[in-house]
mmCIF file of the C-alpha atoms, coordinates in Angstrom:
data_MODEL
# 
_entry.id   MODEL 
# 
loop_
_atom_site.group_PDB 
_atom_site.id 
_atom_site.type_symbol 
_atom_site.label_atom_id 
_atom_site.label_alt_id 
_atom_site.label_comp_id 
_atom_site.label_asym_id 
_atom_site.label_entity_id 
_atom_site.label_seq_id 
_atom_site.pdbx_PDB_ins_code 
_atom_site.Cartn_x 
_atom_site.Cartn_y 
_atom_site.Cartn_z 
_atom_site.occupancy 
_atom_site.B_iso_or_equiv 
_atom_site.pdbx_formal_charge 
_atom_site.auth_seq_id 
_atom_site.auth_comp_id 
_atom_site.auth_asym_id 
_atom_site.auth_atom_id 
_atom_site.pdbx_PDB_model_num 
ATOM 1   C CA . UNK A 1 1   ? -87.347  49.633 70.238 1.00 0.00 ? 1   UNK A CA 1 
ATOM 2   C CA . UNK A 1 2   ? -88.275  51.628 67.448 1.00 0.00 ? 2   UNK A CA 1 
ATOM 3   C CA . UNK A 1 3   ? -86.368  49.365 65.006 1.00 0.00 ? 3   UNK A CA 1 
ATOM 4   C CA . UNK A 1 4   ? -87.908  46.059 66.318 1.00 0.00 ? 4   UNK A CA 1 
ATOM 5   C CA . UNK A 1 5   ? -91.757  48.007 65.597 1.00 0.00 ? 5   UNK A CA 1 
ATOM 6   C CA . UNK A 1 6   ? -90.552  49.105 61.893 1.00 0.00 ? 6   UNK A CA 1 
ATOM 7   C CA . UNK A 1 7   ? -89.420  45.570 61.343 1.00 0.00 ? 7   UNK A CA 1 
ATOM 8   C CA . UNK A 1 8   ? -92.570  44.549 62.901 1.00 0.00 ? 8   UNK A CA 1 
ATOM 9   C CA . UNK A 1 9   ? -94.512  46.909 60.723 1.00 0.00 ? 9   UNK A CA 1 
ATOM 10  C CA . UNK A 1 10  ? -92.521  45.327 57.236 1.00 0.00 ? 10  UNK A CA 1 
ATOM 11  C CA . UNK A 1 11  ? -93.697  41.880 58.266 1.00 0.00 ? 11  UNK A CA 1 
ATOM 12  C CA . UNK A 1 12  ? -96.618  42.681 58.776 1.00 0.00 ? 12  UNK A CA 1 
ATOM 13  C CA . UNK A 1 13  ? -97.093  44.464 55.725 1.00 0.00 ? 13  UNK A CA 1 
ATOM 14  C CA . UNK A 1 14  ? -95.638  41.493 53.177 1.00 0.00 ? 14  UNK A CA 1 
ATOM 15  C CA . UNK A 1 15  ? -98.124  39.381 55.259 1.00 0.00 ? 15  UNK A CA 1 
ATOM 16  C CA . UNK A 1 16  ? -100.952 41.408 54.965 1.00 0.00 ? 16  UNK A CA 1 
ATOM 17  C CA . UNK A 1 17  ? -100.472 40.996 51.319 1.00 0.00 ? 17  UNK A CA 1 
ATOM 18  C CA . UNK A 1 18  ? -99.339  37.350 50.982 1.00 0.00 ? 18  UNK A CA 1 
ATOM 19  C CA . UNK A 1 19  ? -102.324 36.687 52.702 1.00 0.00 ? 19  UNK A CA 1 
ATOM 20  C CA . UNK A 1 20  ? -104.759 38.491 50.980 1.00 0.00 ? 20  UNK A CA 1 
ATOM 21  C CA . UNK A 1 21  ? -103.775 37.182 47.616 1.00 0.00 ? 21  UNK A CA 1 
ATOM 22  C CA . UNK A 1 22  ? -104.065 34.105 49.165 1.00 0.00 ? 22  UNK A CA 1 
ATOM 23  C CA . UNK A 1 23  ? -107.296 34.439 50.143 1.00 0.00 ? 23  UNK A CA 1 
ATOM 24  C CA . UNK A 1 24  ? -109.096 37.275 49.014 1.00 0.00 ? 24  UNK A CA 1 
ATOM 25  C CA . UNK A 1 25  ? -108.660 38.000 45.446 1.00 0.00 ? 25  UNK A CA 1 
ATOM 26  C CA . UNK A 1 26  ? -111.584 38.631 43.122 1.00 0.00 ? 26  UNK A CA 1 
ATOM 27  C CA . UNK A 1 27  ? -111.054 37.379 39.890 1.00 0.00 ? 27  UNK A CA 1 
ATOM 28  C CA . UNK A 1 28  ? -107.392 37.326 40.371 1.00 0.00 ? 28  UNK A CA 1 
ATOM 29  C CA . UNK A 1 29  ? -107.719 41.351 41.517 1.00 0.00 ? 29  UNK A CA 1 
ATOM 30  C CA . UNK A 1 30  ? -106.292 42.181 45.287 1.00 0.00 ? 30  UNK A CA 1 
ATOM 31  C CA . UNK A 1 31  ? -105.048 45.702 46.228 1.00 0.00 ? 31  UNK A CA 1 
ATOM 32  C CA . UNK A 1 32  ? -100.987 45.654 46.178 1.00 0.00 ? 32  UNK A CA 1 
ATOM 33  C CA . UNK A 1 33  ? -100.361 46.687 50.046 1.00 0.00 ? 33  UNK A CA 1 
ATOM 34  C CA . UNK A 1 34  ? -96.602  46.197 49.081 1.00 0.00 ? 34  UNK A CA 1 
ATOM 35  C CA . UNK A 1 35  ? -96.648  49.198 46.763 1.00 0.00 ? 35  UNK A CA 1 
ATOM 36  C CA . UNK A 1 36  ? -99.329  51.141 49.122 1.00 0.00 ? 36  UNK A CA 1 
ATOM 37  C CA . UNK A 1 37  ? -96.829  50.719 51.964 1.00 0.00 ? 37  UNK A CA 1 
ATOM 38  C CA . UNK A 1 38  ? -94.348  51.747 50.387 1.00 0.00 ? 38  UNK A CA 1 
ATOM 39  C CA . UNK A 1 39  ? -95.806  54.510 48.882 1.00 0.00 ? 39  UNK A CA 1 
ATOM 40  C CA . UNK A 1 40  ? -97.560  55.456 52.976 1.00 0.00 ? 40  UNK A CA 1 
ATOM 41  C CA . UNK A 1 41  ? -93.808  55.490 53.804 1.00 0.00 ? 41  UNK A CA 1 
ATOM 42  C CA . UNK A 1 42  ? -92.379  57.261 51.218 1.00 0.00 ? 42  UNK A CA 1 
ATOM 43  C CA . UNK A 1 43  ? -94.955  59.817 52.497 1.00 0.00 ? 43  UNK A CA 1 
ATOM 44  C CA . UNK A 1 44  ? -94.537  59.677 56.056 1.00 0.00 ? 44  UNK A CA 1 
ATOM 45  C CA . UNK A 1 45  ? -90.882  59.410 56.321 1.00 0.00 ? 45  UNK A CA 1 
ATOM 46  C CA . UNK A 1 46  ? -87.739  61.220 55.519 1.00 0.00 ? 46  UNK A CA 1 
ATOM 47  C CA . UNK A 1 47  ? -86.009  60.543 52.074 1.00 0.00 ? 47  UNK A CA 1 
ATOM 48  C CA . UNK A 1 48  ? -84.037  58.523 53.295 1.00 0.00 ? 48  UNK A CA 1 
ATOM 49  C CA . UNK A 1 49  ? -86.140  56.139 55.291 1.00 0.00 ? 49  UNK A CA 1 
ATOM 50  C CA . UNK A 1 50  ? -88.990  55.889 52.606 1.00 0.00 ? 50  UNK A CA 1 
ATOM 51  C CA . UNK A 1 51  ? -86.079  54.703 49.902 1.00 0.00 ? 51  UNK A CA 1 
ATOM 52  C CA . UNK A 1 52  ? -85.003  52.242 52.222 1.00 0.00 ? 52  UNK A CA 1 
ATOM 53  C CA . UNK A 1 53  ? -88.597  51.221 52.966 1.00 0.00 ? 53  UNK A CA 1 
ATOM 54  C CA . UNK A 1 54  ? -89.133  51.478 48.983 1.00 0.00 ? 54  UNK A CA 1 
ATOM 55  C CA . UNK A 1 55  ? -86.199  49.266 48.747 1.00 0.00 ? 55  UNK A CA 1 
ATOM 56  C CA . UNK A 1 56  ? -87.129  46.217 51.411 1.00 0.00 ? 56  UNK A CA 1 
ATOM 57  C CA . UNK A 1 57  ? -90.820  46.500 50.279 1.00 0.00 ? 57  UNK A CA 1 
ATOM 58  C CA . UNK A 1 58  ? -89.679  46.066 46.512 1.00 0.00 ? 58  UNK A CA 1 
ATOM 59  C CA . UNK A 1 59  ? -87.641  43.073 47.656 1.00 0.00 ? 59  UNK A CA 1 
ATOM 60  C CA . UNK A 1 60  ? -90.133  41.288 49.422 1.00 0.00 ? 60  UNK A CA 1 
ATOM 61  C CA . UNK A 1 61  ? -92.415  41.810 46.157 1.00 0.00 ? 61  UNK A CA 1 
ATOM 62  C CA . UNK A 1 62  ? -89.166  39.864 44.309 1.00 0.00 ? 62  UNK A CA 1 
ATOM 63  C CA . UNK A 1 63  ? -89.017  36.899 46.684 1.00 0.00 ? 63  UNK A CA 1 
ATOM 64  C CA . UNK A 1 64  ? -92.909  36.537 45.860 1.00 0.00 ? 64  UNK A CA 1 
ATOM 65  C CA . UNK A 1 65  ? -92.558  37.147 41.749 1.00 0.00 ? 65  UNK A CA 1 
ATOM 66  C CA . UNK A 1 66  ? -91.127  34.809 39.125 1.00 0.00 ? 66  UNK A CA 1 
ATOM 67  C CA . UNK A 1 67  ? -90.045  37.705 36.953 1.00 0.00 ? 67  UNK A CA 1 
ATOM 68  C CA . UNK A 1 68  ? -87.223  39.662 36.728 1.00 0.00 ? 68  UNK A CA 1 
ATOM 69  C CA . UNK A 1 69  ? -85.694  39.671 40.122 1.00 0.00 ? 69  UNK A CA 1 
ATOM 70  C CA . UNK A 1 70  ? -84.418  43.054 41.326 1.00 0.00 ? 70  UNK A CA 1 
ATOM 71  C CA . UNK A 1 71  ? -87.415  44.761 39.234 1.00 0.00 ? 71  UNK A CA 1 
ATOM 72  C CA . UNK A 1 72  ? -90.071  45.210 41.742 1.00 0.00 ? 72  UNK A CA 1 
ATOM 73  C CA . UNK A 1 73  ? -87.410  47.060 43.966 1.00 0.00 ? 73  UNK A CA 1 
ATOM 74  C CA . UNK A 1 74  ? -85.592  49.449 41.842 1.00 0.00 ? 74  UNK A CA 1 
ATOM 75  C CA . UNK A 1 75  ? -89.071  50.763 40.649 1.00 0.00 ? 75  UNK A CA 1 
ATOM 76  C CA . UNK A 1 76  ? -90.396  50.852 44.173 1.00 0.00 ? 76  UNK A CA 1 
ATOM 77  C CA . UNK A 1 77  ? -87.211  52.698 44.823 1.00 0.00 ? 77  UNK A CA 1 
ATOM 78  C CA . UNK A 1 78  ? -87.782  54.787 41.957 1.00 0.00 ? 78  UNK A CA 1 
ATOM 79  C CA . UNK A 1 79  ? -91.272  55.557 43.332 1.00 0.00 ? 79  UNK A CA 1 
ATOM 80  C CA . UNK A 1 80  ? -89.969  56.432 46.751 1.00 0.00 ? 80  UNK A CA 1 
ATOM 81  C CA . UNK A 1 81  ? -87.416  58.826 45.688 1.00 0.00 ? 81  UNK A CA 1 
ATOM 82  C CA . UNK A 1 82  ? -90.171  60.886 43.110 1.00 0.00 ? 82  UNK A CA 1 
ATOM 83  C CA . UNK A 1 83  ? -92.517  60.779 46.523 1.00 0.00 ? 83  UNK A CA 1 
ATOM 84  C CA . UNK A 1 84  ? -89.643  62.028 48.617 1.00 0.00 ? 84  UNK A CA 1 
ATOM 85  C CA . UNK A 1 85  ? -89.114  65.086 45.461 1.00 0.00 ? 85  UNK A CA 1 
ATOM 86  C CA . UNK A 1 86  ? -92.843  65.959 45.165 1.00 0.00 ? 86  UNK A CA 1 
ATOM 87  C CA . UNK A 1 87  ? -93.986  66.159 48.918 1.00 0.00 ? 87  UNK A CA 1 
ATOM 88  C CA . UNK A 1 88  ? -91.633  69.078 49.210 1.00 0.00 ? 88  UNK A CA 1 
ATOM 89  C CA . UNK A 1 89  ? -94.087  71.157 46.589 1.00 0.00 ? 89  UNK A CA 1 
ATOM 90  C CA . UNK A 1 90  ? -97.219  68.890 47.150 1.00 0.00 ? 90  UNK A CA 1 
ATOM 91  C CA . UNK A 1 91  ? -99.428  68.500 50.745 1.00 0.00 ? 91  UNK A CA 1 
ATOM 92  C CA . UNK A 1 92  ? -99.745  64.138 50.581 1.00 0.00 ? 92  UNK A CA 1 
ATOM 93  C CA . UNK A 1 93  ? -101.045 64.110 53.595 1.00 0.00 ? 93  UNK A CA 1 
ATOM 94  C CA . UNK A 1 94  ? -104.669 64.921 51.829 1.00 0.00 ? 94  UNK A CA 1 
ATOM 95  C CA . UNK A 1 95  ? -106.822 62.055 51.078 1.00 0.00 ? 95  UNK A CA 1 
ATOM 96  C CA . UNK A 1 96  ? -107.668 62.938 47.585 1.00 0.00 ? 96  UNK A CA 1 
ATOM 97  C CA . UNK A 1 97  ? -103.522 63.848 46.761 1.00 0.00 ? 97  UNK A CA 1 
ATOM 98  C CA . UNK A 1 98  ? -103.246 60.599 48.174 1.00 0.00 ? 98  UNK A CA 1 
ATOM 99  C CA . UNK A 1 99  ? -105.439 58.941 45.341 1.00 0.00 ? 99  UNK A CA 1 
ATOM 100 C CA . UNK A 1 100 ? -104.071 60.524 42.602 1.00 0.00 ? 100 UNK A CA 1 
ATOM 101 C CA . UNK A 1 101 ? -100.606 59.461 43.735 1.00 0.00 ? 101 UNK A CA 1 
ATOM 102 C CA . UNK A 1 102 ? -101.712 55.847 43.892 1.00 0.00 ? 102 UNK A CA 1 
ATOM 103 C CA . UNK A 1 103 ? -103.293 56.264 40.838 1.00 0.00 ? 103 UNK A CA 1 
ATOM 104 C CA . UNK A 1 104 ? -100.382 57.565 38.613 1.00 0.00 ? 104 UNK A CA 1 
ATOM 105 C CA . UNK A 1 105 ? -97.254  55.857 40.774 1.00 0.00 ? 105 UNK A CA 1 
ATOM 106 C CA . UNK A 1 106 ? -99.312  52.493 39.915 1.00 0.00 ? 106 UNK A CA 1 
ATOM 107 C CA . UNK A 1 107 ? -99.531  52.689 36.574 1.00 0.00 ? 107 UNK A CA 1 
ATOM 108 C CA . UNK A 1 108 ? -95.991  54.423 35.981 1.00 0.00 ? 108 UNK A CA 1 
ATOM 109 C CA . UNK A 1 109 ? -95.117  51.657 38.372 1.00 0.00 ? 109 UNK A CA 1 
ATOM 110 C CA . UNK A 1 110 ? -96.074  49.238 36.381 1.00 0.00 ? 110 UNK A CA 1 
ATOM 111 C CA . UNK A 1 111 ? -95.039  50.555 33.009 1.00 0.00 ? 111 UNK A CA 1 
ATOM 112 C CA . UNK A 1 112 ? -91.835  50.538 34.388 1.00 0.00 ? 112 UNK A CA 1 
ATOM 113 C CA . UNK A 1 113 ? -91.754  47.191 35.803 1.00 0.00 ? 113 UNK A CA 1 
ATOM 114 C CA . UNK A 1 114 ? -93.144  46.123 32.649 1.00 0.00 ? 114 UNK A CA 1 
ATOM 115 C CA . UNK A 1 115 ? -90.464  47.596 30.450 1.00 0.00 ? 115 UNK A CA 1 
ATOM 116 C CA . UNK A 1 116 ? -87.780  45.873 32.785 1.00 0.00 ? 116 UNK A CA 1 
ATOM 117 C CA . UNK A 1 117 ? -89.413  42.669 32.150 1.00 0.00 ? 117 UNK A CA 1 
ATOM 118 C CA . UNK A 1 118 ? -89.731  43.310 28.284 1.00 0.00 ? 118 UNK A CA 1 
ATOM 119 C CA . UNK A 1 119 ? -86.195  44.434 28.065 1.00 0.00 ? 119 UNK A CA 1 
ATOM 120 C CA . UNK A 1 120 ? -84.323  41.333 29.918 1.00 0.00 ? 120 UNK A CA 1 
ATOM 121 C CA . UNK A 1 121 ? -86.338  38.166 30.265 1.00 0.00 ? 121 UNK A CA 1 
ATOM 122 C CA . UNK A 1 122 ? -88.723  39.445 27.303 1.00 0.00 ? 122 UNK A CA 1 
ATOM 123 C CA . UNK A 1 123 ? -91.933  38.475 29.052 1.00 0.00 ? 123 UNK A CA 1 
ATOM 124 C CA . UNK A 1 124 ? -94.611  40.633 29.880 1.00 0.00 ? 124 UNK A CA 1 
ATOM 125 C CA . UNK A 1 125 ? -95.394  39.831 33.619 1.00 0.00 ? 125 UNK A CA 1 
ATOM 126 C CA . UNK A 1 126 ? -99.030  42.268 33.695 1.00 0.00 ? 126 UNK A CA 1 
ATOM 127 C CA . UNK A 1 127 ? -102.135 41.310 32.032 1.00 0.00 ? 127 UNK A CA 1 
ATOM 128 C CA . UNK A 1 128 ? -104.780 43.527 30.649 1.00 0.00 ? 128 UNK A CA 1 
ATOM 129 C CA . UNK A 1 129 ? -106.766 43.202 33.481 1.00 0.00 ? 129 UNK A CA 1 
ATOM 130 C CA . UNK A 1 130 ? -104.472 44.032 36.446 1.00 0.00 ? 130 UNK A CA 1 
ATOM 131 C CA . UNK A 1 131 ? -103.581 46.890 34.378 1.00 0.00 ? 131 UNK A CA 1 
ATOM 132 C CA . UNK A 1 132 ? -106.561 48.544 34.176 1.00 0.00 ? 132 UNK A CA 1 
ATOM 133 C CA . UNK A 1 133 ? -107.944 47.816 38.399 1.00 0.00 ? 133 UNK A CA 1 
ATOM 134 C CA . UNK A 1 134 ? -105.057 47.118 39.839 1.00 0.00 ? 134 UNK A CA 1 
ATOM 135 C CA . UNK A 1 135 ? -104.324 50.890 40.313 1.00 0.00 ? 135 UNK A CA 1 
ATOM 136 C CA . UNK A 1 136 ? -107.998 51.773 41.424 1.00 0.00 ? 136 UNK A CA 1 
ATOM 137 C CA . UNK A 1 137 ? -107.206 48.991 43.971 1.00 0.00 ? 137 UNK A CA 1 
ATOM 138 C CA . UNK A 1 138 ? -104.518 50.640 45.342 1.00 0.00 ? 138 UNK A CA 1 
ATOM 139 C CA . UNK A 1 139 ? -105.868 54.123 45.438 1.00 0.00 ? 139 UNK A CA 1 
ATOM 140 C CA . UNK A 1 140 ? -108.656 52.605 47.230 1.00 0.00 ? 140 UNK A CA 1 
ATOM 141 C CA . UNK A 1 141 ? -105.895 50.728 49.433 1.00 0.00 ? 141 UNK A CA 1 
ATOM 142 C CA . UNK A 1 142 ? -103.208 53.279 49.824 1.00 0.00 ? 142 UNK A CA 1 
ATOM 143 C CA . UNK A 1 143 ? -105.445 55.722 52.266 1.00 0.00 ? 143 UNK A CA 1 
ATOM 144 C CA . UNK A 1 144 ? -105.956 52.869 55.060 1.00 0.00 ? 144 UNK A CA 1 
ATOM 145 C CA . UNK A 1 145 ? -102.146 51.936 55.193 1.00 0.00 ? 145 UNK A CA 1 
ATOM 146 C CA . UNK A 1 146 ? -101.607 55.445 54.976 1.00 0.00 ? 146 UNK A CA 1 
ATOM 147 C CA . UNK A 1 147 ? -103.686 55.554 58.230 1.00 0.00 ? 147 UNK A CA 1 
ATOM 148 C CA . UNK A 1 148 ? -102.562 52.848 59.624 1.00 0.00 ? 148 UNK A CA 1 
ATOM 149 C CA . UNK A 1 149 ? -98.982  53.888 59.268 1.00 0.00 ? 149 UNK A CA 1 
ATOM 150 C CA . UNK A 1 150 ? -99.589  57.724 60.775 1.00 0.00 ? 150 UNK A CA 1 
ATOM 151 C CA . UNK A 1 151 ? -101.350 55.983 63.300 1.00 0.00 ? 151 UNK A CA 1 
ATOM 152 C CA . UNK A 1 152 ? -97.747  53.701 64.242 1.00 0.00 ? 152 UNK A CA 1 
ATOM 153 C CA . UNK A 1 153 ? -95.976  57.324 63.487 1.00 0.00 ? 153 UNK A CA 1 
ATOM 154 C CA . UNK A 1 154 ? -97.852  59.341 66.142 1.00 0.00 ? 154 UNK A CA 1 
ATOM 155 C CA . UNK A 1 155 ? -98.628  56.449 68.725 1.00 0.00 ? 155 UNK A CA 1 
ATOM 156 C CA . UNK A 1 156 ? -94.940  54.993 68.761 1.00 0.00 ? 156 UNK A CA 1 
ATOM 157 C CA . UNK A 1 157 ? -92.665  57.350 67.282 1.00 0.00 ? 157 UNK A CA 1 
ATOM 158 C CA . UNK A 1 158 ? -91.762  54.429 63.751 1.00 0.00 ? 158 UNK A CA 1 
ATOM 159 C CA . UNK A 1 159 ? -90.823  56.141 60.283 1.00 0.00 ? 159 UNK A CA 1 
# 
């Protein structure tokens, strides 16, 4: 049962954010909720699990990109497995060690991703502007699914 509410809870995630880019951007600006579930899961989880959440959620974000395909999930990957290192010294359970995670895994996040796309299809896939607010998007976002997700945790026993 548990595995049919975690798949339940991917879907609904890459929904979530198909449908808000779909719908709810400003100026081309929407909150990633790929990267902030992955980054509530790399959180709640065992190392394990959050890598393998870090993994399916940086696949999804492939199937929906035209860049370098494979990209989105190594970094996510890469961004699970530094969560799964630092929760052992930090407490990420805190709201405000919550933002400054979003804040720095987003834009080492997409520095990375960025470099990936530089070094084998030589486009740069990240403007200027989703540079600069994409990250204070997701700090802003990360928190909620980070609720949202403890809430699935303690309720039904997921991640």
């Amino acid at each position: 049962m548990t595995l049919l509410l975690e798949v339940f809870l991917y879907l609904a995630s890459g929904t979530l954010y198909w449908w808000w880019t779909q719908n709810l951007a400003f100026f081309g600006l929407v909150p990633n909720f790929l990267f902030a579930a992955a980054l509530a899961a790399a959180i709640l989880s065992g190392p394990v699990k959050g890598i393998a959440w870090g993994f399916a959620l940086g696949l999804y974000a492939d199937m929906l990109g035209v860049s370098v395909f494979g990209g989105y999930a190594l970094t996510y990957t890469l961004m699970a497995y530094a969560v799964s290192v630092v929760k052992k010294h930090f407490d990420m359970d805190s709201f405000f060690s919550q933002l400054v995670a979003a804040l720095s895994l987003s834009w080492l996040s997409m520095l990375f991703y960025m470099g990936l796309s530089l070094a084998f299809s030589r486009i740069n896939p990240t403007g200027l502007k989703n540079f600069l607010a994409e990250p204070l998007l997701n700090a802003l976002a990360v928190p909620a699914v980070f609720q949202v997700f403890y809430w699935m945790k303690r309720r039904f026993g997921i991640l």
